[in-house]
N, C-alpha and C positions, 0 to 999 in steps of 0.2 A: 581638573579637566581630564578628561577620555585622551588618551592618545593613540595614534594609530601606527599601524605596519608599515611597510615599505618593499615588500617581499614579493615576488613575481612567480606565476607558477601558468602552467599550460592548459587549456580546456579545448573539446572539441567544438568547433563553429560548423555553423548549419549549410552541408551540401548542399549540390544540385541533385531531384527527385532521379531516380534509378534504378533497375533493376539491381538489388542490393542485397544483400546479406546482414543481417539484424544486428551482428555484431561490428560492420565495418568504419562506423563511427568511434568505436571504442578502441578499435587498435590504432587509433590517429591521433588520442589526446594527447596532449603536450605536447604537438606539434608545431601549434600555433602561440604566440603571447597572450599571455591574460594581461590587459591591462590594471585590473580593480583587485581586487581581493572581497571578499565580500562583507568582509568589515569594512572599509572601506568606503562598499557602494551603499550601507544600508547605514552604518554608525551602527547608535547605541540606541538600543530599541526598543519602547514604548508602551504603554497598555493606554489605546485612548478609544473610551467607550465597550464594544465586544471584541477591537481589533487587536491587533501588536499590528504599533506600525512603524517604523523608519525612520531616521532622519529630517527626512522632507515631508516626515507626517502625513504617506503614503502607507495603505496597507503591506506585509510582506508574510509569504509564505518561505520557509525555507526546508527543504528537502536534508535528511542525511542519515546518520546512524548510531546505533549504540552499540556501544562495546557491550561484554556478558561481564558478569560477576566479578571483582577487583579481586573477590578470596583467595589466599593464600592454596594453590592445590586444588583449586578447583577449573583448571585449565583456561579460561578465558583471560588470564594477569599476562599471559603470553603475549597476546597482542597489544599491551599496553604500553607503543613503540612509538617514535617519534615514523617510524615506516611506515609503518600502517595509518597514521595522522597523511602524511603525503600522500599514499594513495588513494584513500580515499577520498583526498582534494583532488587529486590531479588525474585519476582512472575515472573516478564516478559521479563527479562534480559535487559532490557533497558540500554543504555550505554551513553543518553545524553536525559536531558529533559530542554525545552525551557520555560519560564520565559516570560506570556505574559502580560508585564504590560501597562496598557490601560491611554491612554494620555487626549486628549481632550474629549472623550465622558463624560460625567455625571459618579462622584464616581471615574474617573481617575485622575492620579497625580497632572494634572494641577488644579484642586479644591481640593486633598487632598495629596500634598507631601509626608507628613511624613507616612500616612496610608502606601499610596500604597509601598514605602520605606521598610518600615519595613517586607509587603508579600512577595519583590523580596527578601531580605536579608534573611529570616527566611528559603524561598525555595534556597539558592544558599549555604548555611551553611549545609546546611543537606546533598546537592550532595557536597560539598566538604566534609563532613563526610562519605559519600558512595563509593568517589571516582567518580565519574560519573561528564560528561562533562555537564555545563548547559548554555545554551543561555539565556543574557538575551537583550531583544526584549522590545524594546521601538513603544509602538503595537498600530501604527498611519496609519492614511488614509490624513493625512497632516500636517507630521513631518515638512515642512518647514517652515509650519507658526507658529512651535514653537523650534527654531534653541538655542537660547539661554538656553532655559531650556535642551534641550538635548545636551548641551554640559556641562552644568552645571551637568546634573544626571551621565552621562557620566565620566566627570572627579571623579565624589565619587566613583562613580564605578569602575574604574582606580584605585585607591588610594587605596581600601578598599580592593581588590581583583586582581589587576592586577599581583602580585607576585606566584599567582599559573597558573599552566596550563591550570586548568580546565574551567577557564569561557573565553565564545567567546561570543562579543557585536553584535550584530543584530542593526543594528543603525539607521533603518526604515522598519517597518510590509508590508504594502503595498500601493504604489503611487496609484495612480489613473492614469486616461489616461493625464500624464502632461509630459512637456519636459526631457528628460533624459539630454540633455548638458545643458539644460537651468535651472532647478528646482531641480532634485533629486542628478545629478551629484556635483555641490557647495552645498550643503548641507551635503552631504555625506564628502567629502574634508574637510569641515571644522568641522563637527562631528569628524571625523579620525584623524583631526591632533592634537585634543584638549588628545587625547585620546594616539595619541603614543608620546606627550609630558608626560608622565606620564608611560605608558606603552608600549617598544617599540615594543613588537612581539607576543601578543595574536591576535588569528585571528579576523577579523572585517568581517561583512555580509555586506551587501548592498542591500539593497529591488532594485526593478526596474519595471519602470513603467507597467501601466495596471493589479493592482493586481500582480505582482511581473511575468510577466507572460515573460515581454517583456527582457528578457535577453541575446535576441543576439542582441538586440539595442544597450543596455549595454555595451556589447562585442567588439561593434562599434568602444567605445570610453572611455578603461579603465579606471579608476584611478591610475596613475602614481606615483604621489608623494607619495603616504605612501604604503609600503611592507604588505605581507599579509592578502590581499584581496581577498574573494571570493563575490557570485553572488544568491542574491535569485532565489528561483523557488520555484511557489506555484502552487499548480494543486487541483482538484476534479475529481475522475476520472470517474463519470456517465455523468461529461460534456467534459472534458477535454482529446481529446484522441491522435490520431498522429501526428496531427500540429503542436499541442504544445512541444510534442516530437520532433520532426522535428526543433523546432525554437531554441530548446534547442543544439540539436546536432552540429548547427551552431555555438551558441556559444561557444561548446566546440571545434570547429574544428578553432574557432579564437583567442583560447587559455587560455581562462577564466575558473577558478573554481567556482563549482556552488553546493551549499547547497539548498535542499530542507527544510526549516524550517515548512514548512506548508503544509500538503495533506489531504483530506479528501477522504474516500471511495464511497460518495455518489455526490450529485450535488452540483453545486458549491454555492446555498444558503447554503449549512447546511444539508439541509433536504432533503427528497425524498427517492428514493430506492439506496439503495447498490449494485454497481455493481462491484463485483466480481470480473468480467471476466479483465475488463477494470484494475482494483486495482492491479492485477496478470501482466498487459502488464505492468503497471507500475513499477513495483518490478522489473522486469524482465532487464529494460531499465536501472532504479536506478543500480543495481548489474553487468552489463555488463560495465556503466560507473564509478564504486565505488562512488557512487552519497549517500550523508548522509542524514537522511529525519525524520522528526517527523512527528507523527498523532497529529491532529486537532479532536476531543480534548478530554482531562481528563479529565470528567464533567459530570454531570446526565441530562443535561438539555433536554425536549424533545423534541430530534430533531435527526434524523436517527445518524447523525455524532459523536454523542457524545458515548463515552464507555459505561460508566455506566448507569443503568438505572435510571430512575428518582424514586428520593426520596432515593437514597446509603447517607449513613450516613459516613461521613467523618472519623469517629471514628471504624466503623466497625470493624470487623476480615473477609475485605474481602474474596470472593472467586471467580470463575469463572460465578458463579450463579447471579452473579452480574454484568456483562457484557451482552451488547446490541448485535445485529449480527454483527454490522461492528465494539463493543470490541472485539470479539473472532475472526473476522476475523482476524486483525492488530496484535493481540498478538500474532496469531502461526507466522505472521511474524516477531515481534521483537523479538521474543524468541530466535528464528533460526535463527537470521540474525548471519552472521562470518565475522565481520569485515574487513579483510584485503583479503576475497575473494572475486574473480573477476570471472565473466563468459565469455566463451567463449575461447575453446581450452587446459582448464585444466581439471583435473583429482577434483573431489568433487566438480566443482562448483556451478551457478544458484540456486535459492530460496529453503528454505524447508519451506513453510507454511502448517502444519498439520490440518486437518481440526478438527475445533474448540470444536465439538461436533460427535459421531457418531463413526462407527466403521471402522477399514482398514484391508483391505485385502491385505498378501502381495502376488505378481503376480506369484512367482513361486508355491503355494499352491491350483494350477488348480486340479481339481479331473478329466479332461482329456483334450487332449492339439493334438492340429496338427503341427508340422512343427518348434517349437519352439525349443532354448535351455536355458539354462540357465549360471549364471557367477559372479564371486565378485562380488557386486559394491562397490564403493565409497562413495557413498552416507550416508547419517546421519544414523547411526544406522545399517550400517554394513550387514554383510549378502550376499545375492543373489539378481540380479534384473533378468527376463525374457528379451533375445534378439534375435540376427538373425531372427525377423521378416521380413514375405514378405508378400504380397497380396495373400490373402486366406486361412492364418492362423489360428488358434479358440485357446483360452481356455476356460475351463467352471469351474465356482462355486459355489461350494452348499453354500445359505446363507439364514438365515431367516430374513425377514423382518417385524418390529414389528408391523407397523400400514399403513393402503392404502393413499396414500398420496403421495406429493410430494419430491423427495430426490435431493438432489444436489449432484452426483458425483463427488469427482475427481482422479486424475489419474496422479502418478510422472513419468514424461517422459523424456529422453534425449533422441537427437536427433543433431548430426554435422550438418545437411543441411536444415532440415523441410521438409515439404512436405508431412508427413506420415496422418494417420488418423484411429480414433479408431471408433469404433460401439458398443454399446449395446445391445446386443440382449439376445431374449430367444426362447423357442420352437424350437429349432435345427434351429437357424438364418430366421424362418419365421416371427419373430415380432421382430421391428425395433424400441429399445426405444427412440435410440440419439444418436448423430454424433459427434465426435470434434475434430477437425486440431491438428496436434503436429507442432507448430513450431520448428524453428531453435534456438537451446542453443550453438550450440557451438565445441560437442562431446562427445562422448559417454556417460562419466560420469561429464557428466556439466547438470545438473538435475533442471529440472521446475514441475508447478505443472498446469494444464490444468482443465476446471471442465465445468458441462454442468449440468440440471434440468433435470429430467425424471418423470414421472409416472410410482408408480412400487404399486403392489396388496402384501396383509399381507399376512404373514406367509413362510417355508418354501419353496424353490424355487433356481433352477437352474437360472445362471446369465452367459452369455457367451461373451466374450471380443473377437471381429472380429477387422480383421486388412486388412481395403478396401486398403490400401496401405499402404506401412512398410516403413524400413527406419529409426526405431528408439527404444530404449529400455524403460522397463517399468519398476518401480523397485515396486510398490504398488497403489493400487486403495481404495477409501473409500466412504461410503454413510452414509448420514446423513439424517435427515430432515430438509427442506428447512424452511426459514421461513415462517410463520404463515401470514404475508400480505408483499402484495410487491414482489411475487415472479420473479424471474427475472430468464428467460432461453434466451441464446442461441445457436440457434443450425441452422441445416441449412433443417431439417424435416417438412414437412406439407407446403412445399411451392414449386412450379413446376408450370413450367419447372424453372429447372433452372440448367444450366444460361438461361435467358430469353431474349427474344428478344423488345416483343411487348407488354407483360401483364404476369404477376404473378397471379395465384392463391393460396390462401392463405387459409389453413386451421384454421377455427374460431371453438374451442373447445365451447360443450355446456354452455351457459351464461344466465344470465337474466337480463335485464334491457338493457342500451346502452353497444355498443361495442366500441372503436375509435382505429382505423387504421391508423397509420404514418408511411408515406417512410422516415425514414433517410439516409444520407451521410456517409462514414465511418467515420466523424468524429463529428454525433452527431446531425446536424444540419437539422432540419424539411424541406421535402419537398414538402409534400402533407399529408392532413388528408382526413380521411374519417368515419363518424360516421355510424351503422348500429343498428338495433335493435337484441338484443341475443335470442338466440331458444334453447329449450330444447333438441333437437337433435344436434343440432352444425351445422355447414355450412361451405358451399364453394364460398370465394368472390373472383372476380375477379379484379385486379389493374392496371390501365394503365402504363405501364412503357417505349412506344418505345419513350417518351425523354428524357429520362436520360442518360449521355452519358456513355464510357462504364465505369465500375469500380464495386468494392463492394458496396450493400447495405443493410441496416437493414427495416425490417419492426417491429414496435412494434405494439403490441395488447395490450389493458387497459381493463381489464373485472372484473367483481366485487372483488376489488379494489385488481384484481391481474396484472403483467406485463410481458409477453414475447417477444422475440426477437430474432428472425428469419432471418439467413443471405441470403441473393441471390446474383448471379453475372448477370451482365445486358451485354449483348456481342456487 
């Protein structure tokens, strides 16, 4: 029999709506009692059908993070603290953290067993003392050329741990491009069954081929003889965008359960820019599926993907001041994530990620409004959202803005059907800062969060929210500043005709030195470059596009070491 915790730890509970600062929920956790743990509230947990579900044989998503690399020397073993276990319970509400311990690279277990042994035990001791689920992830690129030892770690870890709930084995990081019936499938099989001779009913992951990407190969061809089994899925979402969603949806429509053990906000090396936009379709997809997902990674190293900034001191008293942009993005979504809700068709659901820094507006606090009304919402923190939006609508805002620079809006929207679309504007709608689609959530109060870059001038100033077409309600807006390099907008402004037929014109903002121009695909992949030289007036280039067939596309612009991203339709 599973036994449980008994251990009490603090979380933040849901204010009253306000004019707020994006971070003032976070410096209040652990103010209040938690009464659950989240072992606790969910038990010991399930693969029934495509879902992982709970106890009460409820679906559940759970939100949290991974540690980097267990290797000896390779700087990430640092945080592998019963400290960093707490905080990430009690700062960021994390409700499962994954255990990445590193095999055959150099400082991995295969040259120092008992090291690496002792980080996963010391981190899996601490989430059993938190009460938090924690994977532990035997963190290989070719688990099968070391089958023996990971059935051999495997079985201690069975032994040592298999009587609780809380720990679920990951029994390969990620295959490379090798056979899934031939290579990772009996490796997996014989990992599993080493494992429910010892332990009959903790869940078991399963990496799957191509960086864990390939999971409705997988899907193909499940694992039968041992019960509860789910399905890796590893993304990056600056690379990784509907396909892989798409390959995913397959394999849940062929009936497999699938853990995201691994996601980064940035490119799928590690590094690069954070993209946002793409990190939010993903949440979005995660939460509609009750899909369970850790960030890659809880680490200073420098590299976009990592939380913390380089040189955090493991021992610290952190604080938020201590996160990267894509820490602060990822915590307003583990904070906010709700476990056992689903999007699409109910009342509170889809994402709340608060933006990380900056202030919000909530939408009914227009200083003057056309067409609109107002109404409950559901939504986190209560209150009124603005709705019965139609085409032609305004409200306007008086807000100061502290410094001239770049903001990153965003904007909590539901919306039953999509289609809708917001504008930016100022000067009684004759200047046009930025555009952005509201998808489809679901209904009314199944709430997303949308966001786009703008340029906006210091100081006091009217701000007016246009609604080129409706169809969907708002419950709050917020503006921050953007980060300091690597800006990333998109939006569908400064580029015309479009949809296009034959050629796009491209507005190119003042720059100095080279410019480079790529047509993307909507899912990423380069189709043409173009280099240009920057003007201190800015320019207007023209792109050939009458071959591209029809669909959406992205142009990006690279200009002194900023990035934007420009959507067009090709007809």
């Amino acid at each position: 029999m599973k036994t449980f915790e008994t251990t009490f730890f603090g979380r933040c509970g849901a204010g009253a709506k306000t004019l707020l600062l994006g971070l003032a929920c976070a410096s209040s956790l652990g103010a209040t009692a938690q009464t659950t743990t989240p072992v606790q509230q969910y038990g010991l947990l399930k693969v029934a059908g495509n879902k992982i579900v709970d106890k009460n044989n409820q679906p559940v998503s759970l939100a949290g993070n991974s540690l980097f690399w267990s290797n000896d020397g390779w700087g990430g073993e640092k945080y592998y603290t019963a400290n960093t276990v707490g905080w990430l319970k009690n700062n960021w509400n994390a409700k499962v953290v994954r255990v990445a311990m590193g095999v055959e690279d150099s400082g991995g277990y295969i040259s120092n067993p008992a090291g690496n042994r002792q980080k996963v035990k010391t981190v899996v001791d601490a989430a059993l003392a938190q009460g938090l689920y924690v994977i532990i992830d035997w963190h290989s690129h070719h688990a099968e050329s070391y089958q023996a030892q990971a059935i051999a770690f495997f079985q201690d870890m069975a032994r040592t741990y298999g009587s609780t709930p809380n720990v679920i084995y990951e029994v390969y990081n990620e295959p490379l491009q090798v056979s899934w019936t031939g290579v990772v499938k009996p490796y997996a099989e014989a990992v599993a069954g080493a494992i429910r001779a010892i332990d009959p009913d903790n869940l078991i992951i399963v990496g799957t081929p191509t960086w864990s990407q390939d999971v409705d190969v997988a899907a193909s061809s499940p694992i039968t003889r041992y019960s509860n089994i789910a399905y890796t899925l590893h993304f990056y979402a600056a690379t990784h965008k509907q396909s892989l969603r798409d390959k995913t949806q397959a394999a849940l429509n062929r009936g497999v359960a699938v853990f995201v053990t691994e996601y980064g906000t940035t490119e799928a090396s590690g590094n690069g820019y954070v993209d946002a936009a793409s990190t939010q379709e993903w949440m979005s997809f995660l939460k509609q599926n009750s899909i369970s997902h850790a960030n890659w990674s809880f680490n200073d190293k420098a590299e976009s993907s990592s939380a913390l900034k380089p040189g955090t001191s493991p021992t610290a008293a952190w604080s938020d001041a201590f996160l990267t942009p894509s820490g602060s993005l990822v915590k307003g979504y583990i904070q906010n994530w709700n476990g056992t809700t689903t999007g699409g068709g109910g009342g509170g659901g889809g994402t709340t990620p608060p933006p990380a820094t900056g202030t919000v507006v909530q939408a009914e606090s227009y200083q003057a409004m056309a067409g609109v009304q107002t109404e409950t919402t559901s939504d986190t923190g209560g209150g009124l959202n603005v709705g019965w939006l139609d085409p032609g609508d305004w409200m306007v805002y008086s807000v100061n803005i502290p410094t001239a620079g770049s903001y990153l809006i965003q904007y909590r929207v539901a919306s039953p059907s999509g289609g809708g679309r917001i504008s930016l504007e100022q000067n009684s709608g004759t200047t046009q800062r930025g555009t952005v689609n509201v998808p489809a959530t679901g209904g009314w109060q199944t709430w997303t969060t949308v966001s786009h870059t703008v340029t906006l001038a210091a100081g006091p100033q009217d701000i007016a929210i246009g609604v080129p077409a409706g169809g969907f309600n708002i419950n709050w807006w917020s503006f921050s500043p953007a980060p300091a390099s690597r800006t990333t907008t998109v939006t569908t402004e400064a580029v015309y005709p479009n949809p296009a037929q034959s050629q796009v014109v491209v507005s190119v903002p003042a720059a100095t030195g080279a410019v480079q121009l790529t047509i993307l695909d909507s899912e990423g992949h380069e189709l043409s470059r173009r280099s240009i030289r920057g003007t201190a007036a800015g320019q207007q280039v023209a792109l050939p596009v009458a071959g591209l067939e029809p669909g959406v596309y992205l142009v990006r612009i690279v200009q002194n070491g900023q990035v934007e991203t420009r959507r067009f339709v090709k007809e």
